[in-house]
KOLMI-811111 format. One record per residue (C-alpha): residue number from 1; residue in three letters; x, y, z. Coordinates in Angstrom, 2 decimals, always signed. Each point is the difference from the previous one (the first is absolute). Layout:
BEGIN
[r NUM 'ALA' [X Y Z]]
...
//
This chain:
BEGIN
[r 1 'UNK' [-5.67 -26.92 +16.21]]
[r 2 'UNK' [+1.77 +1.64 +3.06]]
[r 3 'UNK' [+2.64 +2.25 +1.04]]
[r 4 'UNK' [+3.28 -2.56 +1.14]]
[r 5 'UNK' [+2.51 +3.16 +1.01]]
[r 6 'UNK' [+0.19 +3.40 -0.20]]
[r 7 'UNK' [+3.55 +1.86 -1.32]]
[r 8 'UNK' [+1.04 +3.58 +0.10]]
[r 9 'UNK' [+2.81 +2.18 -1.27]]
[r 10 'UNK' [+0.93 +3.67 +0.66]]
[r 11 'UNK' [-0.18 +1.04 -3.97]]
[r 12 'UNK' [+0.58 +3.46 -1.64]]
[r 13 'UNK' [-2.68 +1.97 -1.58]]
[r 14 'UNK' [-0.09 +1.90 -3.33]]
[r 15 'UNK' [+0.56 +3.77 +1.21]]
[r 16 'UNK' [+0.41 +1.79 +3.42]]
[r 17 'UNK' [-1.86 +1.04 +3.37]]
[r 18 'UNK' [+0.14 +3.49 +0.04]]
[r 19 'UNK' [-1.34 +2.61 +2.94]]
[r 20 'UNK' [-2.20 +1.82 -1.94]]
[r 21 'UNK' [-0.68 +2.94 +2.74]]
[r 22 'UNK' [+3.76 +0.81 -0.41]]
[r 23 'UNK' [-0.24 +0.00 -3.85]]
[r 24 'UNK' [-3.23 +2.52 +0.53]]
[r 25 'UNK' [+1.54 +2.30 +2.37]]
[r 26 'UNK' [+2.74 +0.53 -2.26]]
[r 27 'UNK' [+2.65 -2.59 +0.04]]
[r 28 'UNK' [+2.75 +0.21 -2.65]]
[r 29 'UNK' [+1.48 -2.41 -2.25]]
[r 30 'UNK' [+3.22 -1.13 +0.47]]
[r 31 'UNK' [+1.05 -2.25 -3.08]]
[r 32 'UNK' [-3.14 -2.95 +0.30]]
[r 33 'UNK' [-0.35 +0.73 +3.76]]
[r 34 'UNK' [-0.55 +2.74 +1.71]]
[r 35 'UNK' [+1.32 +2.28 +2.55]]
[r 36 'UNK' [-1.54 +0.86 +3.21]]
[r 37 'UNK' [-1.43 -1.92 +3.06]]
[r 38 'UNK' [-2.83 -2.32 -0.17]]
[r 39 'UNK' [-3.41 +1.54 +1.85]]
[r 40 'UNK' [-1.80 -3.15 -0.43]]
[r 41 'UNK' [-0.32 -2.39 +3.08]]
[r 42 'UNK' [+2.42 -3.31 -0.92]]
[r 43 'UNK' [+2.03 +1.19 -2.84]]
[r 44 'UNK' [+3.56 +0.52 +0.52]]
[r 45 'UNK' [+0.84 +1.77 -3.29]]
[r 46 'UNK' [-2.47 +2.22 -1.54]]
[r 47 'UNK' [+0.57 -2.93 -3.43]]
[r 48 'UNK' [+0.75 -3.46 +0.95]]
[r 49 'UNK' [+0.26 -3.66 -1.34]]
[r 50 'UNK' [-3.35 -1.81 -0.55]]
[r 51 'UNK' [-0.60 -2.79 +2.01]]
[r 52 'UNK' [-2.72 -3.01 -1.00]]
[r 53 'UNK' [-0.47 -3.23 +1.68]]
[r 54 'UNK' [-0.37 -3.32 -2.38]]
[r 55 'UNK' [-2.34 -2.31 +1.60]]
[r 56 'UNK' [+0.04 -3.89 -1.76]]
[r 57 'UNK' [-2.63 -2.26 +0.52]]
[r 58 'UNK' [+1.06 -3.47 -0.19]]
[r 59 'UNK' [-3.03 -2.46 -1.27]]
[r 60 'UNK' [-0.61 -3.83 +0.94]]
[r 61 'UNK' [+0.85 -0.45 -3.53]]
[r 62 'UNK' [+3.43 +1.42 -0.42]]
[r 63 'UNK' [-0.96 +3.35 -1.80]]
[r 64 'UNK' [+0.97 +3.23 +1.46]]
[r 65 'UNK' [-2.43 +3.17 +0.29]]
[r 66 'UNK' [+1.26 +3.49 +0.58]]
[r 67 'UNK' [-1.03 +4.01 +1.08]]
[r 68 'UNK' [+2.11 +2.67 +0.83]]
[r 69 'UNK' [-0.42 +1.97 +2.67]]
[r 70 'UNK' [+0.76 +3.70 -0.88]]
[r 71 'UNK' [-1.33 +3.22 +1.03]]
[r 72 'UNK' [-0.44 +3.57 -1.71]]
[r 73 'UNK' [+2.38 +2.29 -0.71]]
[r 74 'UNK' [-0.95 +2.38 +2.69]]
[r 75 'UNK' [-1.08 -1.95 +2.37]]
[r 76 'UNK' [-0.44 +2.06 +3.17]]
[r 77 'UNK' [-2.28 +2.69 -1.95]]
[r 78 'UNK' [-3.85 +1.19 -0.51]]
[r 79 'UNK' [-0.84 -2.65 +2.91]]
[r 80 'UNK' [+2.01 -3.11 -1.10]]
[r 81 'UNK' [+1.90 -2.59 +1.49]]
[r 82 'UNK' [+3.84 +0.95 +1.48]]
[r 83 'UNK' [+2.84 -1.13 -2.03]]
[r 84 'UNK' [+0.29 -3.69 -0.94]]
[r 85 'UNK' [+2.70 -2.10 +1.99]]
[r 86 'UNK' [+0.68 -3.27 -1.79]]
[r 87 'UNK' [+1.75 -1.18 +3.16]]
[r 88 'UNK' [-2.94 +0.84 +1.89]]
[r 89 'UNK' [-2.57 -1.67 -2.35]]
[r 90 'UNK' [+1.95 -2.88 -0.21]]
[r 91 'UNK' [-0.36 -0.88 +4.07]]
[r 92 'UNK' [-3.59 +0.98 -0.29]]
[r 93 'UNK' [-0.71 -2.32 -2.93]]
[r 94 'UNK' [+1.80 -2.64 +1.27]]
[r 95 'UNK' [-1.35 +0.77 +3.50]]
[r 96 'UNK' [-3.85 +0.54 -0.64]]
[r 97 'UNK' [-0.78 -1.51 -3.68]]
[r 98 'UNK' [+1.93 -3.17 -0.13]]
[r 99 'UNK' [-2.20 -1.43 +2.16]]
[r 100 'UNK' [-3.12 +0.99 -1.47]]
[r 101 'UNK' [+1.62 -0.93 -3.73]]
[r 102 'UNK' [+1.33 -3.26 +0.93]]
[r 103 'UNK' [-2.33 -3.00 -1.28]]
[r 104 'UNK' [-2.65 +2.06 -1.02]]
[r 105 'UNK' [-2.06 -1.34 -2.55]]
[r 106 'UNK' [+0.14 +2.11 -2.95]]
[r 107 'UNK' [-3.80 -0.09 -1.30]]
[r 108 'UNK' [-0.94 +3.73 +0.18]]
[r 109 'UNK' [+2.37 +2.97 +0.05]]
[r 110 'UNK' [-2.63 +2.25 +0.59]]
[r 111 'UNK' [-0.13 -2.05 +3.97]]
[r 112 'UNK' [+3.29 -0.34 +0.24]]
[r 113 'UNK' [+1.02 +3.79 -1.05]]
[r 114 'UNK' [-2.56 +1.31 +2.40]]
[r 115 'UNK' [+1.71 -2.15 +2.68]]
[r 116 'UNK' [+3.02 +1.38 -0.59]]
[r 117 'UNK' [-0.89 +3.54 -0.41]]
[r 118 'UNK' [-2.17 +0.37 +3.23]]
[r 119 'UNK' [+2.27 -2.03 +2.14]]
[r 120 'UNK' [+1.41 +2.48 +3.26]]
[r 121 'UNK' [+3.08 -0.09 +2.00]]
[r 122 'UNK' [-0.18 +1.55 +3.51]]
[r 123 'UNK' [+1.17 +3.11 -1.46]]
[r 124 'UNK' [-2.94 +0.10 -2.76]]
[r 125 'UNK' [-0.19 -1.39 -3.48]]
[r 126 'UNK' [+3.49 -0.83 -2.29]]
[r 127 'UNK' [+1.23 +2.95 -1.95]]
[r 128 'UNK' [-1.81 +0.49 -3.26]]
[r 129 'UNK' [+2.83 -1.46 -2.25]]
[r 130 'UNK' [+0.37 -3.03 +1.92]]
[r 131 'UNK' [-3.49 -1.01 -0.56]]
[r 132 'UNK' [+0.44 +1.35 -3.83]]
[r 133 'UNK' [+2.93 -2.43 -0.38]]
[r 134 'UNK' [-1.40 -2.88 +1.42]]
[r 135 'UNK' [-3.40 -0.09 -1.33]]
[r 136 'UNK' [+1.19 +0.36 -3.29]]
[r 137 'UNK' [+1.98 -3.27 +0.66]]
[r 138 'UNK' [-3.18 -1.30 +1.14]]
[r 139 'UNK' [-1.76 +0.43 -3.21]]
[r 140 'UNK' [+2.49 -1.02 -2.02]]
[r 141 'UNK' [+0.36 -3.28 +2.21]]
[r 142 'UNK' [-3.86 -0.37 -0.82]]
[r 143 'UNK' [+0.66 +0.92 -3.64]]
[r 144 'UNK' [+2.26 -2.80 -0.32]]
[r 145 'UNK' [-1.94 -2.70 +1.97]]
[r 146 'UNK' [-2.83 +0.33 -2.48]]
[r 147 'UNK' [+2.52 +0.50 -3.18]]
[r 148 'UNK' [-1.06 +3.18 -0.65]]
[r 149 'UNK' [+0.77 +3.95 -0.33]]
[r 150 'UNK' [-0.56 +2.09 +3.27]]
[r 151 'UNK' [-2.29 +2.17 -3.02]]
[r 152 'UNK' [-1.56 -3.04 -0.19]]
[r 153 'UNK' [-0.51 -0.80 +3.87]]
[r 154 'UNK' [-0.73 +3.87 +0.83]]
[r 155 'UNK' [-2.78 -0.37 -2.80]]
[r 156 'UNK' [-1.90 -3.26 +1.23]]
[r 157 'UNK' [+0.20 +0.57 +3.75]]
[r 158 'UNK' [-1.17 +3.73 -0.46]]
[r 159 'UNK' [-2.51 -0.30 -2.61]]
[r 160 'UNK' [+1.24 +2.89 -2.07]]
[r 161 'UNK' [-1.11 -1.74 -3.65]]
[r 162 'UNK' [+2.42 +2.18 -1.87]]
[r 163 'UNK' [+1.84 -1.58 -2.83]]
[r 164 'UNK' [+3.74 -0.38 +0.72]]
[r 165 'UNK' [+2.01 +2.61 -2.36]]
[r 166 'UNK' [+2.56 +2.70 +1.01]]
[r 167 'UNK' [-1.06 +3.10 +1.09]]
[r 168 'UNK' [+1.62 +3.68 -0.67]]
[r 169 'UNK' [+3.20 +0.33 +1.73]]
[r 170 'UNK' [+1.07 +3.26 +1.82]]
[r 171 'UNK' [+3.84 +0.60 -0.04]]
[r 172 'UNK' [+1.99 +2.74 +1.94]]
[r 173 'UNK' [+3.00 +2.15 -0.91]]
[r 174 'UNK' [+1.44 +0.70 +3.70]]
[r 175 'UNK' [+2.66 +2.70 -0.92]]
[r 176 'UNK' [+0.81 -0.67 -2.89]]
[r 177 'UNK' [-3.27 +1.59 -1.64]]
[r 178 'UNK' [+1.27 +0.83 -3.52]]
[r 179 'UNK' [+1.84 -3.18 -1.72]]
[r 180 'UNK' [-2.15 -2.06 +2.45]]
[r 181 'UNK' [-3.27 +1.44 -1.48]]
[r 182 'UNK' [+1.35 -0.64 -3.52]]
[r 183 'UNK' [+0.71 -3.54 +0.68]]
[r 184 'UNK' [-3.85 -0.17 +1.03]]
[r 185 'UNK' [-1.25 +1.82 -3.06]]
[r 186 'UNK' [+2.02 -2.48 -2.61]]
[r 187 'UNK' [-1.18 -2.83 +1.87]]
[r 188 'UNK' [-2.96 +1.69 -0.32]]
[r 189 'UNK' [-1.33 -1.08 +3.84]]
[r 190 'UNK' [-3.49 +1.08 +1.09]]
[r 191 'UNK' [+0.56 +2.28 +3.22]]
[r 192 'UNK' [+2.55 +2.30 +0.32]]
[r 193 'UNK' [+2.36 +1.55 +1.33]]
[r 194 'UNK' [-0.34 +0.70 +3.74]]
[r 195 'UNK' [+2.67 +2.09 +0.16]]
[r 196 'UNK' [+0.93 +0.08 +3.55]]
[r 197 'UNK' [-1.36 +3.46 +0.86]]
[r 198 'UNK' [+0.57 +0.07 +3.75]]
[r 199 'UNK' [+2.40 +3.85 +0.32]]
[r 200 'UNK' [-1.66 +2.66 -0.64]]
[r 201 'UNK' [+2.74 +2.38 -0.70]]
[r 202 'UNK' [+2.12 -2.80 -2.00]]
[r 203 'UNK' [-2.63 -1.58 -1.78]]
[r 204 'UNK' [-3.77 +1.42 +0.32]]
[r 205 'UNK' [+1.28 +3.95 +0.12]]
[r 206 'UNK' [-1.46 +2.41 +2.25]]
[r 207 'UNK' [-3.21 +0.32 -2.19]]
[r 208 'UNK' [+0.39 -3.46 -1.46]]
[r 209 'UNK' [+2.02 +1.54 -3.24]]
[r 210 'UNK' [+1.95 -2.97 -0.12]]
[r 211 'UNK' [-2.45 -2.56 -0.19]]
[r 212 'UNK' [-1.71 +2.31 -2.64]]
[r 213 'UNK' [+3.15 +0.43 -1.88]]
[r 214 'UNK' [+0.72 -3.78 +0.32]]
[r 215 'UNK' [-3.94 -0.96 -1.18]]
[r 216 'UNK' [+0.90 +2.09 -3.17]]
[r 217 'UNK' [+3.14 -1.76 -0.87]]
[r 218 'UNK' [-1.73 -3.28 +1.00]]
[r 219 'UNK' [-2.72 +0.55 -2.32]]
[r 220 'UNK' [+1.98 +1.11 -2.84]]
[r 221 'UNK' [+2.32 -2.67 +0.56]]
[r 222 'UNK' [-2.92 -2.58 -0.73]]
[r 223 'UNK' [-0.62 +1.70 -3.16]]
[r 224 'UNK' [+3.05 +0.06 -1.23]]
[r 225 'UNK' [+1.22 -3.95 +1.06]]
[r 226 'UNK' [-3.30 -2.03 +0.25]]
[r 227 'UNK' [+0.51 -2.45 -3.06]]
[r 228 'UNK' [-3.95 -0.69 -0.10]]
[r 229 'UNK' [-1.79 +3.50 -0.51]]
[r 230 'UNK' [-3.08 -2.30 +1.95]]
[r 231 'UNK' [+1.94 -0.04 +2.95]]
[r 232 'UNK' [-1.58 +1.85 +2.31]]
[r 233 'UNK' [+1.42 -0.20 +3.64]]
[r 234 'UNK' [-1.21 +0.67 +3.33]]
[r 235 'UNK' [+2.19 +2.73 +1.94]]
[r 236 'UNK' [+0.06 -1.08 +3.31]]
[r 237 'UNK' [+2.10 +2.18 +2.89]]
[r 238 'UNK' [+0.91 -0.18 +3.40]]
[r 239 'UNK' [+0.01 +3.09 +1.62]]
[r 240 'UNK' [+1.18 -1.10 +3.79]]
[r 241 'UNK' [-2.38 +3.08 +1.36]]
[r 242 'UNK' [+2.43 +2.28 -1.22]]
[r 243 'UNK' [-2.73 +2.29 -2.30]]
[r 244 'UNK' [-1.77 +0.52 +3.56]]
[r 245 'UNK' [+2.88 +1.50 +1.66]]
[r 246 'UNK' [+0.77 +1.84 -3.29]]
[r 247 'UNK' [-3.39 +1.49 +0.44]]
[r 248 'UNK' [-0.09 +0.05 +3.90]]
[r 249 'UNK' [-3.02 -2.11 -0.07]]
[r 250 'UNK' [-2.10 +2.26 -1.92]]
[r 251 'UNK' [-2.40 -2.64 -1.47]]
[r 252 'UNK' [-1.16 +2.25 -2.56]]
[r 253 'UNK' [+3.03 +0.94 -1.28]]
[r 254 'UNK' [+1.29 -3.75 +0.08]]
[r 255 'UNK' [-3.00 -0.48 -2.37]]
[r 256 'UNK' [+0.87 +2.76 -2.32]]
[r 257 'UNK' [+3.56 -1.10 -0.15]]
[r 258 'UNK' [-1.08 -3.64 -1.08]]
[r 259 'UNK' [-2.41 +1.02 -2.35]]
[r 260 'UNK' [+2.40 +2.04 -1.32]]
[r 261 'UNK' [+2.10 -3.27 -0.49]]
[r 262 'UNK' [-2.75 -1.81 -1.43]]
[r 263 'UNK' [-0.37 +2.83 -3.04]]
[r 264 'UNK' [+4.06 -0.48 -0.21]]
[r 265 'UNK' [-0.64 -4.13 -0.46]]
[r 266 'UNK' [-2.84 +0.33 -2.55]]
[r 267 'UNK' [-0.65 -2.29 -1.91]]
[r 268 'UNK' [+1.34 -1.92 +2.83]]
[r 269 'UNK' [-1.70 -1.35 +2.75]]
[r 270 'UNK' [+1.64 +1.31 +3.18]]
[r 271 'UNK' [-0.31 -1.59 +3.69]]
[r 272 'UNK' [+2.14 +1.78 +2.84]]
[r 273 'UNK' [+0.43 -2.25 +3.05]]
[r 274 'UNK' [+0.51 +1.32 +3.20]]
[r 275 'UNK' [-0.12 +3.82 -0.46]]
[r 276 'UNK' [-0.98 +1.03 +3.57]]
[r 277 'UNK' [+1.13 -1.55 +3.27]]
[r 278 'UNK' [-2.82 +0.66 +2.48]]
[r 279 'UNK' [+1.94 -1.50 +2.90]]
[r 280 'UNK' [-2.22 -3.02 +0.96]]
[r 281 'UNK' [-2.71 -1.86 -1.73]]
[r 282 'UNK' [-3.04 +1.47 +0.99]]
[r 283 'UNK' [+1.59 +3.61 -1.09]]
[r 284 'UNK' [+1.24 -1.27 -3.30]]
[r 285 'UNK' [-3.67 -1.50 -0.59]]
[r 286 'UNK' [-1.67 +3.54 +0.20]]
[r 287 'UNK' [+2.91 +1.45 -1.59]]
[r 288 'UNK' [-0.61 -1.80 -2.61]]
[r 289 'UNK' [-3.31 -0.14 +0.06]]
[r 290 'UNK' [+0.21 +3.69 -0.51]]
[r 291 'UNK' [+2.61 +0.01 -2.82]]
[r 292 'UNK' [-1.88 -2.24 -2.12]]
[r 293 'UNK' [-2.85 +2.69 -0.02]]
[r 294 'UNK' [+2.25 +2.64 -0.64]]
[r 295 'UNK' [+0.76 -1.57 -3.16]]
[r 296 'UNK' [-2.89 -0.76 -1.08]]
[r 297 'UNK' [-1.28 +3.34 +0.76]]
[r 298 'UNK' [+2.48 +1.33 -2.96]]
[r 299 'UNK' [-0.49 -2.86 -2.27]]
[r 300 'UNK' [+2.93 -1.57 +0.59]]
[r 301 'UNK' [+0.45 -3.79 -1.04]]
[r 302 'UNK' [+2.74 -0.66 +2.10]]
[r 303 'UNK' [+0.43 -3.11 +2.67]]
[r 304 'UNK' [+0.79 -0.18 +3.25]]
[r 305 'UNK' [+1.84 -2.70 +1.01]]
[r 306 'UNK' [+0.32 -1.21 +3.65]]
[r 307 'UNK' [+2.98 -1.40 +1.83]]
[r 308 'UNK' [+1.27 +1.17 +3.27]]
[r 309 'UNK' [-2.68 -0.90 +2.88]]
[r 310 'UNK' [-1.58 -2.50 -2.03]]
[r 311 'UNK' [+2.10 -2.66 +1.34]]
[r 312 'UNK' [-3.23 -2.59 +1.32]]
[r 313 'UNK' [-2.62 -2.03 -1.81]]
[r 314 'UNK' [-1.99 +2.00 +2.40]]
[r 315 'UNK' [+2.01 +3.71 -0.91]]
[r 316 'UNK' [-1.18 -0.98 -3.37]]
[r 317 'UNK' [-3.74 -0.84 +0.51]]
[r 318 'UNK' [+0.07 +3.34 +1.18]]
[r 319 'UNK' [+1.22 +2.11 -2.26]]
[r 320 'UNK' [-1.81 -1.77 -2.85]]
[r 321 'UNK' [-3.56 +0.45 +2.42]]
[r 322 'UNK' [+0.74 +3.79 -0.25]]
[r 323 'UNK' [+1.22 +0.05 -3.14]]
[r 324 'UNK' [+3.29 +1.84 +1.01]]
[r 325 'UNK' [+1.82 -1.08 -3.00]]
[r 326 'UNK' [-0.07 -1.06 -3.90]]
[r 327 'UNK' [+2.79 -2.40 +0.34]]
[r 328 'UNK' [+0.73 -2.18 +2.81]]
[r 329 'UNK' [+3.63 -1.59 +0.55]]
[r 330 'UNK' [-0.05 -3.01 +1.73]]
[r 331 'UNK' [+3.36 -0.07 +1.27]]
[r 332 'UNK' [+0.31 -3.31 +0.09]]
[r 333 'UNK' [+2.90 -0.41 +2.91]]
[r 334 'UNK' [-1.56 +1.98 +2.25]]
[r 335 'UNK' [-3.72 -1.75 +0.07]]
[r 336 'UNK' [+2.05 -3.23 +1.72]]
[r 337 'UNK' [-1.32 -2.68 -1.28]]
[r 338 'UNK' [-0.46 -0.66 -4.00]]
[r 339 'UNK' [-3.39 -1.24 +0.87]]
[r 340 'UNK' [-0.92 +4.00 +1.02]]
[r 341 'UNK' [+1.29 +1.22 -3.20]]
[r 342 'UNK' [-2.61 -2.49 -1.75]]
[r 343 'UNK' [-2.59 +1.37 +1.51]]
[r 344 'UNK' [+0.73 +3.62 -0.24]]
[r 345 'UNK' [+0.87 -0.61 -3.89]]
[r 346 'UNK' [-3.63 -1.42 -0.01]]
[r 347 'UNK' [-2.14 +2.71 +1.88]]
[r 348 'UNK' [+1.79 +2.84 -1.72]]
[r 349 'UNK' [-0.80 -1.58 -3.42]]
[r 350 'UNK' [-3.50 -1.28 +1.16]]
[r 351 'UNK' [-0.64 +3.85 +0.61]]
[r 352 'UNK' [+1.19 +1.78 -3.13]]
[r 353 'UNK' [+3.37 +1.31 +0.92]]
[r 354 'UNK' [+3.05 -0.97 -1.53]]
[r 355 'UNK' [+2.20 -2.95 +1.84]]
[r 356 'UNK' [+3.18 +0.68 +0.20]]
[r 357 'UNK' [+2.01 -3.09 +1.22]]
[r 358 'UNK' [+3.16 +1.95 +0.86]]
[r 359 'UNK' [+2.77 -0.34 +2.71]]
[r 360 'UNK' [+3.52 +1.30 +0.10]]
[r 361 'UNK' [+3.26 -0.27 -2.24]]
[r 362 'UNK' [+1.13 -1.29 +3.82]]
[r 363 'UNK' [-1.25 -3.78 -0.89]]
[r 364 'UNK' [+1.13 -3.10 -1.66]]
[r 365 'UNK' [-0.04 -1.92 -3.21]]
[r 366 'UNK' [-2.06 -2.32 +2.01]]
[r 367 'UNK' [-2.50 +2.64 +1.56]]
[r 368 'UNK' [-0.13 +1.16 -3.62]]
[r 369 'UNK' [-0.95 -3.10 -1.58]]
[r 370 'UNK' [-2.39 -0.32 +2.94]]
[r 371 'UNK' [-1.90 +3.37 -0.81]]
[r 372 'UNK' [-0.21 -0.86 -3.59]]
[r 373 'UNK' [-2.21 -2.98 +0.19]]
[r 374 'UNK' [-2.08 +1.74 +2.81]]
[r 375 'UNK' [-0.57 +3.22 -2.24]]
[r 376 'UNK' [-0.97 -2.43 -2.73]]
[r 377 'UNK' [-2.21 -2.12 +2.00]]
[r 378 'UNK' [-2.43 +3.14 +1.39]]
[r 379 'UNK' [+0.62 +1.92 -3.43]]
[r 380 'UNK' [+1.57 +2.98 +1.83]]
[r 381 'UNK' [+0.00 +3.24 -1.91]]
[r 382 'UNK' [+3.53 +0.00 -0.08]]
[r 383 'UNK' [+3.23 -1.92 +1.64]]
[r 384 'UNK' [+3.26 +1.49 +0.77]]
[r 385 'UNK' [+3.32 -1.37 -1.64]]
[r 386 'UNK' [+2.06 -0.39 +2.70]]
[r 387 'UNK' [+2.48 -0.37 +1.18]]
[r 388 'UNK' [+3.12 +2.39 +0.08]]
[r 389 'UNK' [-0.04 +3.06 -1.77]]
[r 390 'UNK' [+1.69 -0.76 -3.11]]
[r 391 'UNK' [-3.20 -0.34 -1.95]]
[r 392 'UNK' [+1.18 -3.22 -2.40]]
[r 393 'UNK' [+0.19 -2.19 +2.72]]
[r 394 'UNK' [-3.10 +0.60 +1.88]]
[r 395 'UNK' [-2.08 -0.06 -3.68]]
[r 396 'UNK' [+1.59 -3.17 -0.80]]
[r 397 'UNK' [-0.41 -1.89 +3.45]]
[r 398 'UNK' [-3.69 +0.60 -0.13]]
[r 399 'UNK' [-0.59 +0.51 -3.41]]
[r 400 'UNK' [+0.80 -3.44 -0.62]]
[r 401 'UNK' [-1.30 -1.71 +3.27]]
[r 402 'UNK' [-3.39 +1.77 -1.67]]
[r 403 'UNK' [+0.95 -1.95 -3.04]]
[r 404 'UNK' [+0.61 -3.17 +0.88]]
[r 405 'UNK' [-2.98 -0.26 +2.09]]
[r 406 'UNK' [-2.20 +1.01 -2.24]]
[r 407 'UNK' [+1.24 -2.62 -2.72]]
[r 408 'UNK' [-0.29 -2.85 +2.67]]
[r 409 'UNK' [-3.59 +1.16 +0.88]]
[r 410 'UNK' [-0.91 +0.04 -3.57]]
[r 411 'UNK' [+1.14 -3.56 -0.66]]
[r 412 'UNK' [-1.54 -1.54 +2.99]]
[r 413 'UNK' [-2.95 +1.91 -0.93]]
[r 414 'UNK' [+0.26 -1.64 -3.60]]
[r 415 'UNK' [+0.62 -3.02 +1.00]]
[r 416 'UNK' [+3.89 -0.21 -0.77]]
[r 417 'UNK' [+0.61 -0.40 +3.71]]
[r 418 'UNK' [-1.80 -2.35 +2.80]]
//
């Protein structure tokens, strides 16, 4: 089977690009936006429209493949890619990749992606969501040459020999951290709540009292709505770096803070992500490095979850080499091509940390349904359900890609399907 034509679409995305060294200097809301001027290089607005790029494969057969491209939500920060320009991606798709896509055969996405995702232009490789969006098209082209799932294709060509069954889903509040964090305790999801903690004086506090007082309410919340008394979540937050500026960088008394938090989350395991930005990757490394010793040190069962300058399959080999962190985020836009977030998935689980297969409320149904079968394919620790912030939509979109793919894998396995 080959590729016959290539397609693409400016499309919109399920949240917002948003400058996020505005938002931690200080910028105020103003209704959903904000007021202020951007600081970030190619933002116009300090909150702006997402932008995604659909790319459609057309096969020799008449079906029709599809990826979005897509980027993160603040794109431009902790060493990533500048803000995503569908425009732009369009002429370099269209300029660069429909070349290489057009009649190729479609017998291993693992070639193909690799093609696509180490191909350079005179001014360097494609930007990170551009190879994102198309090699997820790629896979799913494959997927549907050999009438299967893309779990299903990720499994076989990687070798991971998991079985095929959803794994825990990590869902965000944005904002809205109260009703939003109810909705996740009825539905009774497995990671919560994010929260969105990137102010320090609107949302962390000065000496974090406003995380502390939120972790309270959070916990007691559980109690009180969890209709399951087994239900046991994971508390999961993203911090932004704001508890290091809290603390003026004072690792030690980052460490004290968050263990601190930990005895507020009993009997709840708690992972913050992001608590310190070190300023590069090498500084958050040893920074890390550092804090994870601290905590120890008092006892503290805590996790550290990376994000920010972990953007690279080879960002990530190194932090999980010096065991900087407990948790590590795969952020699957900004690794470029899908075939980099299966391998990180697979040498973070291969060594004993958790996998999170994550990524940004900034995406697509598409990248979204994408990620799912990926995360289930390397059995990643935990997958993100994205996108938008509204929580329902994001659990449902993945939730039951997870679903569906597991039920087809089963009956192929049994027999039921060829």
């Amino acid at each position: 089977m080959r590729i016959a034509k290539v397609l693409t679409r400016p499309i919109r995305t399920g949240f917002f690009a948003d400058d996020q060294a505005a938002i931690r200097a200080g910028a105020e809301h103003d209704g959903f936006a904000y007021r202020g001027d951007p600081i970030t290089p190619g933002f116009s607005a300090i909150r702006q429209a997402g932008e995604a790029l659909s790319v459609l494969l057309l096969l020799e057969d008449g079906s029709v493949a599809h990826g979005d491209c897509a980027a993160v939500q603040y794109s431009g920060a902790g060493g990533r890619d500048p803000l995503f320009d569908a425009a732009a991606a369009r002429r370099d798709v269209e300029e660069h990749l429909v070349p290489l896509l057009v009649g190729a055969e479609l017998d291993s996405f693992r070639e193909l992606a690799g093609r696509v995702d180490t191909l350079r232009t005179a001014t360097g490789p494609l930007h990170t969501a551009v190879r994102y969006g198309v090699t997820q098209a790629v896979l799913d082209a494959v997927a549907q040459s050999r009438r299967l799932t893309m779990a299903e294709v990720v499994r076989d060509e990687y070798a991971t020999g998991v079985e095929l069954r959803p794994v825990p889903m990590f869902a965000q509040t944005g904002d809205d951290r109260y009703a939003n964090a109810e909705k996740m305790i009825l539905k009774q999801v497995d990671v919560l709540p994010h929260a969105l903690i990137n102010n320090v004086d609107t949302k962390l506090g000065r000496q974090g009292e406003l995380l502390e007082d939120y972790l309270r309410w959070l916990v007691s919340r559980i109690g009180e709505l969890r209709p399951d008394g087994a239900y046991t979540p994971r508390l999961h937050f993203d911090t932004y770096g704001t508890v290091g500026l809290a603390f003026d960088g004072d690792v030690e008394a980052v460490a004290a803070y968050l263990a601190r938090l930990g005895d507020v989350a009993a009997p709840y395991e708690l992972v913050v992500e992001h608590p310190i930005d070190a300023g590069g990757r090498d500084e958050q490394i040893e920074t890390y490095v550092l804090l994870r010793a601290a905590l120890r040190r008092r006892g503290a069962q805590v996790k550290v979850a990376v994000d920010e300058w972990c953007n690279t399959l080879e960002d990530i080999e190194m932090f999980v080499d010096k065991e900087a962190a407990d948790v590590i985020h795969v952020k699957t836009p900004d690794l470029g091509g899908i075939n980099n977030t299966i391998e990180a998935l697979l040498l973070v689980r291969d060594r004993g940390l958790v996998a999170y297969c994550g990524g940004t409320c900034n995406e697509t149904d598409r990248s979204a349904q994408v990620s799912a079968n990926v995360a289930m394919a390397c059995a990643a620790g935990q997958v993100l359900a994205k996108p938008g912030m509204g929580v329902d939509e994001g659990l449902m979109i993945v939730g039951n890609e997870m679903a569906r793919v597991a039920a087809l894998a089963t009956a192929r396995g049994e027999g039921v399907l060829p």
